[in-house]
C-alpha positions as CSV (number, residue, x, y, z in Angstrom):
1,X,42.8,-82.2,75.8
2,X,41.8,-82.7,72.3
3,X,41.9,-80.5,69.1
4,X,38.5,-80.2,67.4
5,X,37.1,-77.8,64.8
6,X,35.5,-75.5,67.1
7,X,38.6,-75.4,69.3
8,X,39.9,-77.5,71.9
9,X,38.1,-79.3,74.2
10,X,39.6,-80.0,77.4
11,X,38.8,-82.4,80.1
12,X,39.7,-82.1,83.8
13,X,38.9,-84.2,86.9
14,X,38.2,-82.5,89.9
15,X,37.8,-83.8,93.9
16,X,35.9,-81.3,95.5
17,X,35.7,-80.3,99.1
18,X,32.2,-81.6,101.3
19,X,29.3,-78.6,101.0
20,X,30.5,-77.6,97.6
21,X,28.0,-76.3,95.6
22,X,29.1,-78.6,92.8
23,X,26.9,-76.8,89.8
24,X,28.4,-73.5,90.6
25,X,32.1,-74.2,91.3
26,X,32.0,-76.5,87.7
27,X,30.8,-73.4,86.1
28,X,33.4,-71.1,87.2
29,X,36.3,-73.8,86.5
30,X,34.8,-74.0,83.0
31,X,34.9,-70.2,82.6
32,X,38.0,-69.8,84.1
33,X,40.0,-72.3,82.1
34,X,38.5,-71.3,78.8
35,X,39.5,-67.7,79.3
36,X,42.8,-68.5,80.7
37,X,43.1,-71.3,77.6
38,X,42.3,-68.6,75.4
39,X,44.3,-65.5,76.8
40,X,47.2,-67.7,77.1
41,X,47.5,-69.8,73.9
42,X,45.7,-67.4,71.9
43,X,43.5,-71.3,70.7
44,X,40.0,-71.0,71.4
45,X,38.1,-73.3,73.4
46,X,34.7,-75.8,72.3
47,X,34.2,-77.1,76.0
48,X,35.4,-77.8,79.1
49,X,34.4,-81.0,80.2
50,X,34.7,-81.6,84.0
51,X,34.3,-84.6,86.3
52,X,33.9,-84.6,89.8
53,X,36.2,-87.3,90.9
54,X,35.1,-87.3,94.4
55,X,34.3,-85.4,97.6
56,X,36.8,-84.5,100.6
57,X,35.3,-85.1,103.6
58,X,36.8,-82.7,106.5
59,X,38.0,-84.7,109.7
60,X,36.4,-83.0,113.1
């Protein structure tokens, strides 16, 4: 997390599970954590800057 004049911006790493639809679960942890960020700590939030770490494969 760093402090920035448009708010904070935060930066998470993220290992996601195989057939994720990547886009769409990295939009709704960006959304999620900026409201939560926000409702929480009352701070407001520039970005939320996520990278995917890896993929979990499932063992059959």
């Amino acid at each position: 997390m760093k402090d920035s004049e448009k708010g904070l911006d935060i930066f998470l790493a993220l290992i996601v599970e195989e057939g994720t639809l990547i886009p769409q679960v990295v939009e709704e942890v960006q959304k999620k954590v900026s409201e939560e960020v926000q409702r929480s700590l009352g701070t407001s939030v520039a970005r939320v800057n996520i990278k995917i770490k890896g993929i979990k494969f499932s063992s059959k």
